[in-house]
C-alpha positions as CSV (number, residue, x, y, z in Angstrom):
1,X,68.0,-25.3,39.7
2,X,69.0,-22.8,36.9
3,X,70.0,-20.4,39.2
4,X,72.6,-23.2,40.8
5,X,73.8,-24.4,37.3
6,X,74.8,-20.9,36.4
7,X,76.7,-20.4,39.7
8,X,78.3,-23.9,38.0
9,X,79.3,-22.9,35.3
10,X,80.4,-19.2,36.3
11,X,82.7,-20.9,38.7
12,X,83.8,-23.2,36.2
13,X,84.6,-21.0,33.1
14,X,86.7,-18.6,36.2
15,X,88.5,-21.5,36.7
16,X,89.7,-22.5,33.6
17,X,90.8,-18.8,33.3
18,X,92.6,-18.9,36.2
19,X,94.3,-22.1,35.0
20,X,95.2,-20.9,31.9
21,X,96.6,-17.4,33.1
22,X,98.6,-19.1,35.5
23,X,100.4,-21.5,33.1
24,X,100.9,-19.1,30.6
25,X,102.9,-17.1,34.1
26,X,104.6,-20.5,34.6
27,X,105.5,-20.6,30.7
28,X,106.7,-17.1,30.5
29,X,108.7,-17.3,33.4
30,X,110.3,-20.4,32.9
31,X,111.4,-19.2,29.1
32,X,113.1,-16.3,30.9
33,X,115.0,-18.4,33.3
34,X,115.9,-20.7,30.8
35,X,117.4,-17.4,28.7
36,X,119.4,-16.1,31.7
37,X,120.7,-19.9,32.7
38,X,121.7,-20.5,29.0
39,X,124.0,-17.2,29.1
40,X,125.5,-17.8,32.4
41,X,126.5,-21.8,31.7
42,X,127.7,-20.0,28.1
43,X,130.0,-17.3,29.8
44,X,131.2,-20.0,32.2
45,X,131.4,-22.9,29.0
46,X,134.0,-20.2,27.2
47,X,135.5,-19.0,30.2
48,X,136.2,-22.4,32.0
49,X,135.1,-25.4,30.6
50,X,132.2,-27.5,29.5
51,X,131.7,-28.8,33.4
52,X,131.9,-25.1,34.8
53,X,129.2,-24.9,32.2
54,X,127.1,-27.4,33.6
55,X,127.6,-26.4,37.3
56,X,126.4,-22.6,36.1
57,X,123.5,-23.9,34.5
58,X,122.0,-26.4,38.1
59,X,123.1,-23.2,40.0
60,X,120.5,-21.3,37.9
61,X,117.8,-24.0,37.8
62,X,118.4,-25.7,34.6
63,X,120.1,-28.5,33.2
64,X,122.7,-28.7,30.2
65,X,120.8,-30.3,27.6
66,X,124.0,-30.0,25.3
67,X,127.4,-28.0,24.9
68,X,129.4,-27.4,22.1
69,X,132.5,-25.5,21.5
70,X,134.0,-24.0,17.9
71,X,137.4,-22.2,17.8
72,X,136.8,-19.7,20.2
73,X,132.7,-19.9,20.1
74,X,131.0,-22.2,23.2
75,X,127.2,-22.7,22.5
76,X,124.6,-24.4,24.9
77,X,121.0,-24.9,25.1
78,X,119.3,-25.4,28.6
79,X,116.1,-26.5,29.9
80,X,113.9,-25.0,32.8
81,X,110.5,-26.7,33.1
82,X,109.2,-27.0,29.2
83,X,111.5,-24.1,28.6
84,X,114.5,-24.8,26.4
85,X,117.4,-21.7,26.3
86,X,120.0,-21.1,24.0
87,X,123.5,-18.8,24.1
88,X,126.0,-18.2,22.5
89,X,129.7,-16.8,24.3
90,X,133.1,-16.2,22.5
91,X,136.5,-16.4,24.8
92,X,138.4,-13.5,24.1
93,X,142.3,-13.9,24.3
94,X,143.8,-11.1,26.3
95,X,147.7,-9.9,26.0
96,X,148.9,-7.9,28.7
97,X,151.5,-5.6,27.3
């Protein structure tokens, strides 16, 4: 019997470390995506628009949790999984001369 309760609990304690590996993969790679979508929708927010934003953003796998634009600053923060994202883009006025 001991020698089946150790095979028990080997397999057990490996699979908790599996567990745990793979949501800290999940976490890491949802906190990237969540980065990348967040300065997308905020290049597309200060380029075109608050619903450009939010179509950048689903195109990327998030959703827009919020939007906000000062003077010539757009900020957003984004969500992917448990992942929140957050970017900042300024709209830069070009004169052709």
């Amino acid at each position: 019997m001991t020698g089946l309760f150790g095979w028990l609990m080997a397999f057990s304690v490996t699979a908790a470390l599996v567990t745990g590996v793979s949501a800290v993969g999940v976490a890491a790679i949802d906190d990237a995506r969540a980065a990348t979508a967040a300065d997308a929708a905020a290049l597309a927010g200060a380029a075109s628009g608050s619903q450009q934003a939010i179509e950048v953003a689903r195109r990327n796998g998030a959703t827009l949790v919020s939007i906000s634009t000062n003077g010539a600053i757009t900020s957003v923060e984004v969500r992917v999984g448990r992942a929140l994202g957050t970017a900042h883009a300024k709209r830069l006025l070009v004169f052709d001369s």
